[in-house]
C-alpha positions in Angstrom: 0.0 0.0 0.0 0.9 3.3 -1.1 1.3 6.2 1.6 1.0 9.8 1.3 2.9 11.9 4.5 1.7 15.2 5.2 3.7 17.9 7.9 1.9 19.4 10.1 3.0 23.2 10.6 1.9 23.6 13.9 3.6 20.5 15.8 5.7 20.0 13.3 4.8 15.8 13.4 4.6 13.9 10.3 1.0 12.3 9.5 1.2 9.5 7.0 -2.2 8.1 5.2 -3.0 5.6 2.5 -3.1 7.0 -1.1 -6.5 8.0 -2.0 -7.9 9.2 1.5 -8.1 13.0 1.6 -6.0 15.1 3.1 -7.0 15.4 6.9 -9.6 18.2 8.4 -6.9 18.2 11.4 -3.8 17.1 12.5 -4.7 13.6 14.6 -1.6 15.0 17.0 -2.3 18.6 18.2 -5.8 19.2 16.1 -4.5 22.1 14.4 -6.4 23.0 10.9 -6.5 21.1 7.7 -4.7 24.8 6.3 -1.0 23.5 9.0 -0.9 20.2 7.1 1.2 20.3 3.8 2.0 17.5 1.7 5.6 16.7 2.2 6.1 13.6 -0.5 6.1 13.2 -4.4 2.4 13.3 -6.1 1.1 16.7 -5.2 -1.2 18.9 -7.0 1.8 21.2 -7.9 0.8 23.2 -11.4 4.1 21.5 -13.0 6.5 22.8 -14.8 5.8 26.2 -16.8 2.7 26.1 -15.6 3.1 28.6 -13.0 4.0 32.7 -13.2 7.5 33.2 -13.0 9.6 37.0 -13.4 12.9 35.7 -15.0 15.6 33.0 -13.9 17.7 35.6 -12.3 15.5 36.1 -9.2 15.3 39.8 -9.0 11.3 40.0 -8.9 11.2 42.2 -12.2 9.3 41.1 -15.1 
């Protein structure tokens, strides 16, 4: 079985779930919010490459 591991911002403790149960409404440790719990593996809903808004490589914030 596949695992998904999620950090919890708040107590910092790593919460690991099978692959295709959502994301948690809290963190089963301290019961902080669903909006402390980032994904911390492979496999998220990132936009993927060139999808997102970027200024230029050099990483001055100009356009």
């Amino acid at each position: 079985m596949e695992i998904k591991k999620f950090l919890c911002g708040n107590c910092k403790k790593t919460i690991e779930i099978p692959r295709g149960t959502p994301k948690p409404e809290v963190c089963p440790h301290c019961g902080a919010p669903a909006a402390n719990i980032h994904r911390i593996d492979e496999g998220g809903r990132g936009l993927g490459p060139g999808k997102g808004q970027r200024c230029c490589s050099c990483g001055s914030g100009k356009f």
